[in-house]
PDB file with SEQRES, HELIX, SHEET and CRYST1 records, atoms N, CA, C and O in Angstrom:
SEQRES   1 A   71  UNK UNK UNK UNK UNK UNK UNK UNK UNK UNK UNK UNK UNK          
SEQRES   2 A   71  UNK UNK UNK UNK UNK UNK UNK UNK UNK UNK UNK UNK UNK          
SEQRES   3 A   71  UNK UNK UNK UNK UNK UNK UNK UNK UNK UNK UNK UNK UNK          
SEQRES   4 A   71  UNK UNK UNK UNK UNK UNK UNK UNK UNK UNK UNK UNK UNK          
SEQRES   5 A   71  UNK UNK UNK UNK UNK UNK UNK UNK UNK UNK UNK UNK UNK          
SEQRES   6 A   71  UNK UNK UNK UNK UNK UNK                                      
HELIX    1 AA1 UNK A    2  UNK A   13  1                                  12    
HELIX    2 AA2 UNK A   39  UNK A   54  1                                  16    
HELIX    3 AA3 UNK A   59  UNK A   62  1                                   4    
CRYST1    1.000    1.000    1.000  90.00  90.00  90.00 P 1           1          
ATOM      1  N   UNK A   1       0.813  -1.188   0.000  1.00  0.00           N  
ATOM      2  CA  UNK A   1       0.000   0.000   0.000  1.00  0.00           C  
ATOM      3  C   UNK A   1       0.864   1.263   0.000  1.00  0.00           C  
ATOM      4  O   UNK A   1       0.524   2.230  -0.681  1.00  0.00           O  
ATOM      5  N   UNK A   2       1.862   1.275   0.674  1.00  0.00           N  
ATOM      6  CA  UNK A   2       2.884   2.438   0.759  1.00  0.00           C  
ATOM      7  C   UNK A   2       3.579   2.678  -0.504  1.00  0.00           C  
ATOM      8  O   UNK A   2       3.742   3.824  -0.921  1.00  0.00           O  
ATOM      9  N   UNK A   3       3.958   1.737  -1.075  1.00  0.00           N  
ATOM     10  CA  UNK A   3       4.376   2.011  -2.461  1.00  0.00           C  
ATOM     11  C   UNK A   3       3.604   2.726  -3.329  1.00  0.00           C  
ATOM     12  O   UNK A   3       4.239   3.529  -4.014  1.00  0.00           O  
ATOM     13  N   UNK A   4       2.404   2.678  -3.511  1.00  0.00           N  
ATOM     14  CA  UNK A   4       1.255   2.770  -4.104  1.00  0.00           C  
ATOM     15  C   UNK A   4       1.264   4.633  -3.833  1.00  0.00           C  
ATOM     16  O   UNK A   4       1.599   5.520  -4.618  1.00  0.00           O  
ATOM     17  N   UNK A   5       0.882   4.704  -2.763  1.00  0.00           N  
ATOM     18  CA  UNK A   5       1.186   6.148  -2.207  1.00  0.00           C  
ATOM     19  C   UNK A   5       2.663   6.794  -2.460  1.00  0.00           C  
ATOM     20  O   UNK A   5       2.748   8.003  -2.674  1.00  0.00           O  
ATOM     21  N   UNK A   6       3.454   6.231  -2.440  1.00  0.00           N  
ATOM     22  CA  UNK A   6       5.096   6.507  -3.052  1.00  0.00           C  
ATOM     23  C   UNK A   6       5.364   7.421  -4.257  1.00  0.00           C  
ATOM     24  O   UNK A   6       5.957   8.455  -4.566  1.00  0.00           O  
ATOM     25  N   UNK A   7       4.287   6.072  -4.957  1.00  0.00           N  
ATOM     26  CA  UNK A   7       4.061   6.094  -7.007  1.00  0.00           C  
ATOM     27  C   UNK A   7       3.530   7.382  -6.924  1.00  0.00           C  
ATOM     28  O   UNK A   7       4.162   8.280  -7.480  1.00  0.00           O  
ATOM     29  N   UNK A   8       1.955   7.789  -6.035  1.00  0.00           N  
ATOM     30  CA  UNK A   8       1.828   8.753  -6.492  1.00  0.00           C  
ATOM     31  C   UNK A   8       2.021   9.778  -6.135  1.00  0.00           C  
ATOM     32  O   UNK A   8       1.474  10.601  -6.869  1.00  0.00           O  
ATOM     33  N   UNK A   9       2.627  10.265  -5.217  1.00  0.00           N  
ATOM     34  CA  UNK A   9       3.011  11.772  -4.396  1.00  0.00           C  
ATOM     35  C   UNK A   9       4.408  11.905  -5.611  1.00  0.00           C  
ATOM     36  O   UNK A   9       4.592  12.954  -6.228  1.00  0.00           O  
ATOM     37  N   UNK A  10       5.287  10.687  -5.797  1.00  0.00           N  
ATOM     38  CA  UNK A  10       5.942  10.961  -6.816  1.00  0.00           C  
ATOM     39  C   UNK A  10       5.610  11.473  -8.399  1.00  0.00           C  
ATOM     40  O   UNK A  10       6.309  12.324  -8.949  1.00  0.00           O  
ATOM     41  N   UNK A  11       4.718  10.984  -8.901  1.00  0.00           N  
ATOM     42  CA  UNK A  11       3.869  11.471 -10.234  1.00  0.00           C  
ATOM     43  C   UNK A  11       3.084  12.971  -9.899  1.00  0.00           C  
ATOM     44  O   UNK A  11       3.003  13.883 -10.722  1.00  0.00           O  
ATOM     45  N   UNK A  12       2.536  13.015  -8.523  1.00  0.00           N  
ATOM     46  CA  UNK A  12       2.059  14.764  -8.731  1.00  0.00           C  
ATOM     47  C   UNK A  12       2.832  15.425  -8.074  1.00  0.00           C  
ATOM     48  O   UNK A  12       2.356  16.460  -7.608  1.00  0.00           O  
ATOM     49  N   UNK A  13       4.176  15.146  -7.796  1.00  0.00           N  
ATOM     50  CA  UNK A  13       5.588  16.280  -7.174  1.00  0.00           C  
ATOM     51  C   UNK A  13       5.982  16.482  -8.620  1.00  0.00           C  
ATOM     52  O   UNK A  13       6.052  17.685  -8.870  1.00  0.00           O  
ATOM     53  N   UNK A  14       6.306  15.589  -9.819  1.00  0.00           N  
ATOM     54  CA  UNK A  14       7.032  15.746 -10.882  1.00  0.00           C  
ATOM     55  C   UNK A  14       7.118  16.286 -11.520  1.00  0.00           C  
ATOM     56  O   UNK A  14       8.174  16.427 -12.136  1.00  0.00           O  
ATOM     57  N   UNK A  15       5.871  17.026 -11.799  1.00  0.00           N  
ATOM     58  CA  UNK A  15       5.807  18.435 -12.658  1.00  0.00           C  
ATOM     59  C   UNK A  15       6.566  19.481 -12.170  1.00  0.00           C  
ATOM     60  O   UNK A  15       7.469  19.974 -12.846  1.00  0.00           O  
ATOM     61  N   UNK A  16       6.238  19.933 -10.874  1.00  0.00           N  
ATOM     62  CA  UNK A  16       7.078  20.560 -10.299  1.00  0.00           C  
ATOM     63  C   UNK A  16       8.542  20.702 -10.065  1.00  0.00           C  
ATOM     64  O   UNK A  16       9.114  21.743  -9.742  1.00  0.00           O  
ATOM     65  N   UNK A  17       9.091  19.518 -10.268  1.00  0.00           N  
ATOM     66  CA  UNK A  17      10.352  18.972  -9.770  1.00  0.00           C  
ATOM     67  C   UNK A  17      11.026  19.198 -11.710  1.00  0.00           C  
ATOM     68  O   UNK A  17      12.219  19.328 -11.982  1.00  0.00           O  
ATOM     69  N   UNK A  18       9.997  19.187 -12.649  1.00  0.00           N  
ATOM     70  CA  UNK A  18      10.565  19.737 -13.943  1.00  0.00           C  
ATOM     71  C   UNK A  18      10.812  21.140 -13.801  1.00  0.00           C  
ATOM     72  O   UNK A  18      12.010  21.422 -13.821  1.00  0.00           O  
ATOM     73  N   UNK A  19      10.073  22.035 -13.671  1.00  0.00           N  
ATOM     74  CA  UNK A  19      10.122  23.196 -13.941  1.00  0.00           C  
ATOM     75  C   UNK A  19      10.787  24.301 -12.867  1.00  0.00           C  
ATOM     76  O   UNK A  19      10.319  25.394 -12.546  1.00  0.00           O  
ATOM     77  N   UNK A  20      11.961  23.699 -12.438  1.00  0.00           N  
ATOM     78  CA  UNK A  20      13.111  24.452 -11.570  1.00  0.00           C  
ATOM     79  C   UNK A  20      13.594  25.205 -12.390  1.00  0.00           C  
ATOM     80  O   UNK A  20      13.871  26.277 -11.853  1.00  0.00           O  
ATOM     81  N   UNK A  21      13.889  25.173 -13.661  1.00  0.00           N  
ATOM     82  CA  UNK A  21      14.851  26.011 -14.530  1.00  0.00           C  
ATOM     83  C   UNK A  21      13.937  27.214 -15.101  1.00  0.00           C  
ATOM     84  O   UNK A  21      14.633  28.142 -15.513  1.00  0.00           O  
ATOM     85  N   UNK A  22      12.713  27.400 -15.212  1.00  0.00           N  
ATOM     86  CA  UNK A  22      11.506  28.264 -15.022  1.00  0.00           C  
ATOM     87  C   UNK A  22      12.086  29.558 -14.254  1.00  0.00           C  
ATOM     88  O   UNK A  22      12.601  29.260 -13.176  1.00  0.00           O  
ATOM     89  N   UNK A  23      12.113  30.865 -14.561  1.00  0.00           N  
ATOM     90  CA  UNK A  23      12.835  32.091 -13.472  1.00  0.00           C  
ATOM     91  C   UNK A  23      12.015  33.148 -13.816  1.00  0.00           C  
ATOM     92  O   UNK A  23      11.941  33.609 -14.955  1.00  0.00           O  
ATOM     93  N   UNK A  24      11.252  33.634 -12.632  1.00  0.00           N  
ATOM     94  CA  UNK A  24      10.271  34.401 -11.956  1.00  0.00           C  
ATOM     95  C   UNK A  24      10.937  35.694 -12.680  1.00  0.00           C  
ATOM     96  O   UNK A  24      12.164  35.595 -12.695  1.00  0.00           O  
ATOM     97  N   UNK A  25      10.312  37.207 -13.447  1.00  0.00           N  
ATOM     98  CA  UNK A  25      11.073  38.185 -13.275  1.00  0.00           C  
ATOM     99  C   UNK A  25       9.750  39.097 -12.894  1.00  0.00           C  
ATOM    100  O   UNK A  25       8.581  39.054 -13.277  1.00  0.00           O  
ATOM    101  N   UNK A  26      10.644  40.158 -11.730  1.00  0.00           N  
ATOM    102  CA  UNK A  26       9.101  41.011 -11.164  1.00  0.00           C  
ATOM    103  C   UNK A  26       9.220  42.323 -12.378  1.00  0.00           C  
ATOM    104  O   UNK A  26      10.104  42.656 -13.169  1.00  0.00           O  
ATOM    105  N   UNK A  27       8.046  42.768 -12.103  1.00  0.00           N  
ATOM    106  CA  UNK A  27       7.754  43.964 -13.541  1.00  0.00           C  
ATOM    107  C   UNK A  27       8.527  45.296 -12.677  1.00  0.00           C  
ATOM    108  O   UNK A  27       8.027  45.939 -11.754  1.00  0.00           O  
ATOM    109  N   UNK A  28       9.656  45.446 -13.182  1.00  0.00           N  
ATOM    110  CA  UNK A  28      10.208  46.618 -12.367  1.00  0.00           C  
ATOM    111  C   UNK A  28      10.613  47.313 -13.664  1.00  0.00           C  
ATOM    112  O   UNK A  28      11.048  46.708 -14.644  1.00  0.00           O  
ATOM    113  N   UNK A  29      10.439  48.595 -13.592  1.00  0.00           N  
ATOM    114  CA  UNK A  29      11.049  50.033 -14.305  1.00  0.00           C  
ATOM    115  C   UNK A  29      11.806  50.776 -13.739  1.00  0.00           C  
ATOM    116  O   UNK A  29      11.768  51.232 -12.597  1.00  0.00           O  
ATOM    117  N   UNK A  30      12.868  50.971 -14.952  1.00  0.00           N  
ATOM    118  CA  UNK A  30      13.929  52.023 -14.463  1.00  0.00           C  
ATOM    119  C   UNK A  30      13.775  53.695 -14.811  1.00  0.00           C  
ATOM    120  O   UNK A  30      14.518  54.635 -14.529  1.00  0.00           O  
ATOM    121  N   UNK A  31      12.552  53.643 -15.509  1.00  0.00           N  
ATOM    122  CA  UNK A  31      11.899  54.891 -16.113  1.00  0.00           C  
ATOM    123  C   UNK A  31      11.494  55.643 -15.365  1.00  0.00           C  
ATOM    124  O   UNK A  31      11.033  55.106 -14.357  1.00  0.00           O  
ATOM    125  N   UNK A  32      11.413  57.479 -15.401  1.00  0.00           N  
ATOM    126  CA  UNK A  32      10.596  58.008 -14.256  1.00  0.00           C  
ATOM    127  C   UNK A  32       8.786  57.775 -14.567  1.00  0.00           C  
ATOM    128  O   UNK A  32       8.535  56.801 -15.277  1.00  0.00           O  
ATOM    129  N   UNK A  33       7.912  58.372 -14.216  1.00  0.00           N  
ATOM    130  CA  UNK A  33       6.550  58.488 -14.524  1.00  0.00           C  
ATOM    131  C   UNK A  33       6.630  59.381 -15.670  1.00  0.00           C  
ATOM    132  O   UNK A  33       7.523  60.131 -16.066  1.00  0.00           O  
ATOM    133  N   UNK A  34       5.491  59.114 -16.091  1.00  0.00           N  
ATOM    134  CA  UNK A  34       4.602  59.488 -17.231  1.00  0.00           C  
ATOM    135  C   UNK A  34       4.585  61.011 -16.928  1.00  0.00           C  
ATOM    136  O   UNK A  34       5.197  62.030 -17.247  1.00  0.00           O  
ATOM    137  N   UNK A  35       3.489  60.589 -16.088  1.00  0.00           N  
ATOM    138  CA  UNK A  35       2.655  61.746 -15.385  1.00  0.00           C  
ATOM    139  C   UNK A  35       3.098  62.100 -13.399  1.00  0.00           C  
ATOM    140  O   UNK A  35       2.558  61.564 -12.431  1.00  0.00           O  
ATOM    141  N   UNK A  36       4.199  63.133 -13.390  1.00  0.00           N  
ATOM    142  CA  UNK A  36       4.780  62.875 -11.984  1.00  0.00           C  
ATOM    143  C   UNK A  36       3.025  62.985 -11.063  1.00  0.00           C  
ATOM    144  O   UNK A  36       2.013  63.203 -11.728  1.00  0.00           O  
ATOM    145  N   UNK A  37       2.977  62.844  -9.920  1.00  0.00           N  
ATOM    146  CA  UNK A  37       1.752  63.405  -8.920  1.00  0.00           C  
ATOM    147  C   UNK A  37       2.160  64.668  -8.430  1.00  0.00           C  
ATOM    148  O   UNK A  37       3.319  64.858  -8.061  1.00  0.00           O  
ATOM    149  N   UNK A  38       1.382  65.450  -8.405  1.00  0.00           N  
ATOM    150  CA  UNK A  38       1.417  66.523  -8.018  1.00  0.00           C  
ATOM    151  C   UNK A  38       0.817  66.488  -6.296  1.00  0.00           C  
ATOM    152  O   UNK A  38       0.455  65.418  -5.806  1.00  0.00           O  
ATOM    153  N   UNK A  39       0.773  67.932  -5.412  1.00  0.00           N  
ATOM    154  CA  UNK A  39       0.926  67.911  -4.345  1.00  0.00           C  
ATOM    155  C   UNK A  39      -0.427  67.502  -3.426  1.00  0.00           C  
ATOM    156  O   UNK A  39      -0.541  67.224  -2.233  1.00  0.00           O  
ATOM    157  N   UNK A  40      -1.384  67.592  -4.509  1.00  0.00           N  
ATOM    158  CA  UNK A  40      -2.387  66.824  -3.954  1.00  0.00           C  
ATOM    159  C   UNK A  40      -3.383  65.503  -3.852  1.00  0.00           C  
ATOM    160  O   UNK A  40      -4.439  65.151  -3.326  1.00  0.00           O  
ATOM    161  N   UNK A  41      -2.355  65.027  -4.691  1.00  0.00           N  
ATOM    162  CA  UNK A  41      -2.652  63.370  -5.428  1.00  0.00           C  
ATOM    163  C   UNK A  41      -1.968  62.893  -3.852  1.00  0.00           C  
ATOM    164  O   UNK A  41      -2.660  62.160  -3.145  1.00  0.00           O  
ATOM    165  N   UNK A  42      -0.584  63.347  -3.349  1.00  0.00           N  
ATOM    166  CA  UNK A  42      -0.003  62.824  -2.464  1.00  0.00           C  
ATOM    167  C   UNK A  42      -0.816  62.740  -1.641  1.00  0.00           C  
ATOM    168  O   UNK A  42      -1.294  61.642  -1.355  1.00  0.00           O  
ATOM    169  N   UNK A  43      -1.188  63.845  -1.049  1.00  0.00           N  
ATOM    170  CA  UNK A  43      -1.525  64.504   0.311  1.00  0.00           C  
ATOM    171  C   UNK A  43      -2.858  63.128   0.241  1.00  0.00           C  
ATOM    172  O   UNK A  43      -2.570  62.555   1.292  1.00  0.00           O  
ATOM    173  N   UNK A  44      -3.824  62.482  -0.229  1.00  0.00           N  
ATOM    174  CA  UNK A  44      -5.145  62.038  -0.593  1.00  0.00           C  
ATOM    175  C   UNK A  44      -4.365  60.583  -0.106  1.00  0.00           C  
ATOM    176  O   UNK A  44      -4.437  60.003   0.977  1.00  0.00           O  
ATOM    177  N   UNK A  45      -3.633  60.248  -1.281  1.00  0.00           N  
ATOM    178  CA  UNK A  45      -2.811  58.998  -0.798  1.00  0.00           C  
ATOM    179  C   UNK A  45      -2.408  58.749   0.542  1.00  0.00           C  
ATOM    180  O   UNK A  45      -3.085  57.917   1.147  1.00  0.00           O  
ATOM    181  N   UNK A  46      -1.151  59.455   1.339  1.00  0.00           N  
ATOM    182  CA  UNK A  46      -0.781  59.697   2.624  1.00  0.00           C  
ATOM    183  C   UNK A  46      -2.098  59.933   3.352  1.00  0.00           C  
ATOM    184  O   UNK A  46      -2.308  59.299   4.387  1.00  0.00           O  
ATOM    185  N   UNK A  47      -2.765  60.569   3.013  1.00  0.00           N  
ATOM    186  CA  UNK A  47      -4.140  60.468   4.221  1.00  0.00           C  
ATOM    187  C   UNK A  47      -5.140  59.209   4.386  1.00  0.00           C  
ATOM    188  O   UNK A  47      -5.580  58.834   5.473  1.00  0.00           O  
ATOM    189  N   UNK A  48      -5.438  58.597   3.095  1.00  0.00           N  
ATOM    190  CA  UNK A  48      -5.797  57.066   2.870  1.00  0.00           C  
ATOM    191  C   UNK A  48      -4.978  56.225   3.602  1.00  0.00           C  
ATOM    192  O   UNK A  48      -5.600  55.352   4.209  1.00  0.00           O  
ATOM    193  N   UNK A  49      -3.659  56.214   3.747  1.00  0.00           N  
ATOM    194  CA  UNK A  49      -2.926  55.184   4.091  1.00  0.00           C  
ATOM    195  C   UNK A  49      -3.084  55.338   5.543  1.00  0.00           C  
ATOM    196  O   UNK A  49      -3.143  54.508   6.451  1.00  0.00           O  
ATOM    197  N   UNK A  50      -3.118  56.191   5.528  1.00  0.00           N  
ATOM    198  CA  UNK A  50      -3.109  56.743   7.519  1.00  0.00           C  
ATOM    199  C   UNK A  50      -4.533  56.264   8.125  1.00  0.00           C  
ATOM    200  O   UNK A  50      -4.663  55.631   9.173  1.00  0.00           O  
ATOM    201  N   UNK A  51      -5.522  56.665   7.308  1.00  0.00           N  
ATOM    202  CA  UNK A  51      -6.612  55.918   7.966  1.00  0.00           C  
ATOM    203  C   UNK A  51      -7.030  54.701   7.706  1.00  0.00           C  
ATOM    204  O   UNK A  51      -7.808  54.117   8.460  1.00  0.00           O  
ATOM    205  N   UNK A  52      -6.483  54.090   6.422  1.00  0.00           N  
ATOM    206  CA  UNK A  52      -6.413  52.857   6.849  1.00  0.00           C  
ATOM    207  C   UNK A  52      -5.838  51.409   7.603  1.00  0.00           C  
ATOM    208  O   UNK A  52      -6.238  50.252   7.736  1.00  0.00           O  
ATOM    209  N   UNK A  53      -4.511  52.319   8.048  1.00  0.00           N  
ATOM    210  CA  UNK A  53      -3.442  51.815   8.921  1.00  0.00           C  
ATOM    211  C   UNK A  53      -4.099  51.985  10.441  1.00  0.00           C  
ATOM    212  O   UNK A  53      -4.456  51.014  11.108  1.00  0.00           O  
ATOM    213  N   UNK A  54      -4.184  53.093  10.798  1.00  0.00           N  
ATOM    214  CA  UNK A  54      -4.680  53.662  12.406  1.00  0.00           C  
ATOM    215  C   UNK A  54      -6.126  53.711  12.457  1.00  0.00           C  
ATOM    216  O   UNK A  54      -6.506  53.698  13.628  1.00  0.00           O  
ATOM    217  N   UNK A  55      -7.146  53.765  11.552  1.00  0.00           N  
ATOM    218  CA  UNK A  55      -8.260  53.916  11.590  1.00  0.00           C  
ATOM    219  C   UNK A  55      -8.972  52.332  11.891  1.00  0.00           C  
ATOM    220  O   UNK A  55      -9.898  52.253  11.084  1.00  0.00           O  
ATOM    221  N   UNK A  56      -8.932  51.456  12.455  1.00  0.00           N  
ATOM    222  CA  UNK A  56      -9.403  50.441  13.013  1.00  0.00           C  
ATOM    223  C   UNK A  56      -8.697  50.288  14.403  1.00  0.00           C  
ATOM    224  O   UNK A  56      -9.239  49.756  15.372  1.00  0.00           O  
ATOM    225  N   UNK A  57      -7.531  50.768  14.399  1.00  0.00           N  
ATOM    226  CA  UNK A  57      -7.353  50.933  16.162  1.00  0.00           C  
ATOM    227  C   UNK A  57      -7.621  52.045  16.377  1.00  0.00           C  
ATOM    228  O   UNK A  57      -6.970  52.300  17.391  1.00  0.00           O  
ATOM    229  N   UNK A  58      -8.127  52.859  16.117  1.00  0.00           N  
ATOM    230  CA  UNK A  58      -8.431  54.306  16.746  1.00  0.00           C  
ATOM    231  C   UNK A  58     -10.327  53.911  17.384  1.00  0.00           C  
ATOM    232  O   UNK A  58     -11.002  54.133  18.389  1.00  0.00           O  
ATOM    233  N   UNK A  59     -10.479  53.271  16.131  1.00  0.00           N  
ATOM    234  CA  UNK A  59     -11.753  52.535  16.722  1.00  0.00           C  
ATOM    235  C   UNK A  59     -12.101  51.669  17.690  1.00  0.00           C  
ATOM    236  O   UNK A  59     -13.218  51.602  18.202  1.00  0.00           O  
ATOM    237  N   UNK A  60     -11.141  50.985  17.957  1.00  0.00           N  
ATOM    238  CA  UNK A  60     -10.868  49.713  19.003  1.00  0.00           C  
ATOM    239  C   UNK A  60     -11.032  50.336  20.401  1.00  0.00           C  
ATOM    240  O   UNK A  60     -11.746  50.126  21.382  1.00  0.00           O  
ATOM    241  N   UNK A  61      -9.810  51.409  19.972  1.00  0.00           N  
ATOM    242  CA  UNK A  61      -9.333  52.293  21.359  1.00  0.00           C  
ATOM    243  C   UNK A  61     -10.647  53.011  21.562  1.00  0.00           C  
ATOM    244  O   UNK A  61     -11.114  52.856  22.690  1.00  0.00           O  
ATOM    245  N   UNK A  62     -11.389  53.799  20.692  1.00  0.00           N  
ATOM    246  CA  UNK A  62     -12.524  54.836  21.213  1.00  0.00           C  
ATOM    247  C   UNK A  62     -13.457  53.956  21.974  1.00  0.00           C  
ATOM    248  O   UNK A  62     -13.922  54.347  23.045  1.00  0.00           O  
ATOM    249  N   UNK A  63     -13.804  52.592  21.394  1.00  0.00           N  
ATOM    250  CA  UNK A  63     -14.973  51.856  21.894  1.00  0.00           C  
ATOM    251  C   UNK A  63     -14.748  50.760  22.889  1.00  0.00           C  
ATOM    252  O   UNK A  63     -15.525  49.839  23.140  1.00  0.00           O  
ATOM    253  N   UNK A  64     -13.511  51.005  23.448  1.00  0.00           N  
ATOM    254  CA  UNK A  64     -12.706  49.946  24.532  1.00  0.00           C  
ATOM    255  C   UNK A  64     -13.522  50.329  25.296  1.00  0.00           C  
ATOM    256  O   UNK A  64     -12.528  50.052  25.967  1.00  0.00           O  
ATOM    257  N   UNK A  65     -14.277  50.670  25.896  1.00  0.00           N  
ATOM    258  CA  UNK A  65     -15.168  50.744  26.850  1.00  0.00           C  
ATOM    259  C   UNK A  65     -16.411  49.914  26.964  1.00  0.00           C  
ATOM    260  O   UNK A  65     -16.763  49.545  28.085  1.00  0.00           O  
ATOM    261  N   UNK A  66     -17.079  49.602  25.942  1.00  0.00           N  
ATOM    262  CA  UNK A  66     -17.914  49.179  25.589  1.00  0.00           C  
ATOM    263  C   UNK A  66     -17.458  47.814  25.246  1.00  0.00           C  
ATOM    264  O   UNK A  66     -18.368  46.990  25.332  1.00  0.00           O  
ATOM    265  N   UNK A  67     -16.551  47.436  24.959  1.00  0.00           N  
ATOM    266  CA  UNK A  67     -15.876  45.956  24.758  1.00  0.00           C  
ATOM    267  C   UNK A  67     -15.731  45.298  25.769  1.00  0.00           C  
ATOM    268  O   UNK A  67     -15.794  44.069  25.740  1.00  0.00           O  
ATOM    269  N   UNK A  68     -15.499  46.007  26.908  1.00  0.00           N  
ATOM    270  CA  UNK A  68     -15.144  45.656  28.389  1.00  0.00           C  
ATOM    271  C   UNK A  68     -16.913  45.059  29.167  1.00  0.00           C  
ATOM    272  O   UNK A  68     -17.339  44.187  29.924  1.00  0.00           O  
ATOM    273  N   UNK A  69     -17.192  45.700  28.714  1.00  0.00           N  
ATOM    274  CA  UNK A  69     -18.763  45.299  29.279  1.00  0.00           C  
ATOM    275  C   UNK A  69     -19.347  43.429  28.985  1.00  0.00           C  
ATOM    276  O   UNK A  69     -19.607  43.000  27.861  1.00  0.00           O  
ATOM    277  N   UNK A  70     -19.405  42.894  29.804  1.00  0.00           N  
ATOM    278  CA  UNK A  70     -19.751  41.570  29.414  1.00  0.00           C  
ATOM    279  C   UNK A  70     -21.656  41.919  29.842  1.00  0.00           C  
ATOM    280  O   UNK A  70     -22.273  42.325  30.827  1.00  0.00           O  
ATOM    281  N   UNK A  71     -21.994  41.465  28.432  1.00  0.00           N  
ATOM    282  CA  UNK A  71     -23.857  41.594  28.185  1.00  0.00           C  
ATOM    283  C   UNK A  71     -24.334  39.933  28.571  1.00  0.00           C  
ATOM    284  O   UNK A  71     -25.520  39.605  28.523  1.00  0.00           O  
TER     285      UNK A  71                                                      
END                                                                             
């Protein structure tokens, strides 16, 4: 029976075990932008990131009070 199981973990590893010589390349540019952002494309971005980084613990923290309460 173990053989059997052997045969096949060996037959569906094998594909895999072909395609080592296969090489990943990530999409990187050495170019500047098109179109640079100007000062308020940033400011929108940086403020998005901020509330979506701190804006679920800011929530946690405001309503820690109410979490504490066993209903």
């Amino acid at each position: 029976m173990s053989a059997i199981i052997r045969g096949l973990c060996r037959v569906r590893s094998a594909p895999a075990l072909r395609d080592v010589t296969m090489t990943q390349r990530a999409n990187l540019s050495n170019h500047p932008a098109k179109e640079p952002l100007g000062p308020a494309e940033t400011v929108v971005g940086l403020v998005m990131f901020s509330l979506a980084i701190l804006g679920p613990s800011g929530w946690i923290l405001a309503n820690l009070e109410s979490y504490k309460k066993k209903d």
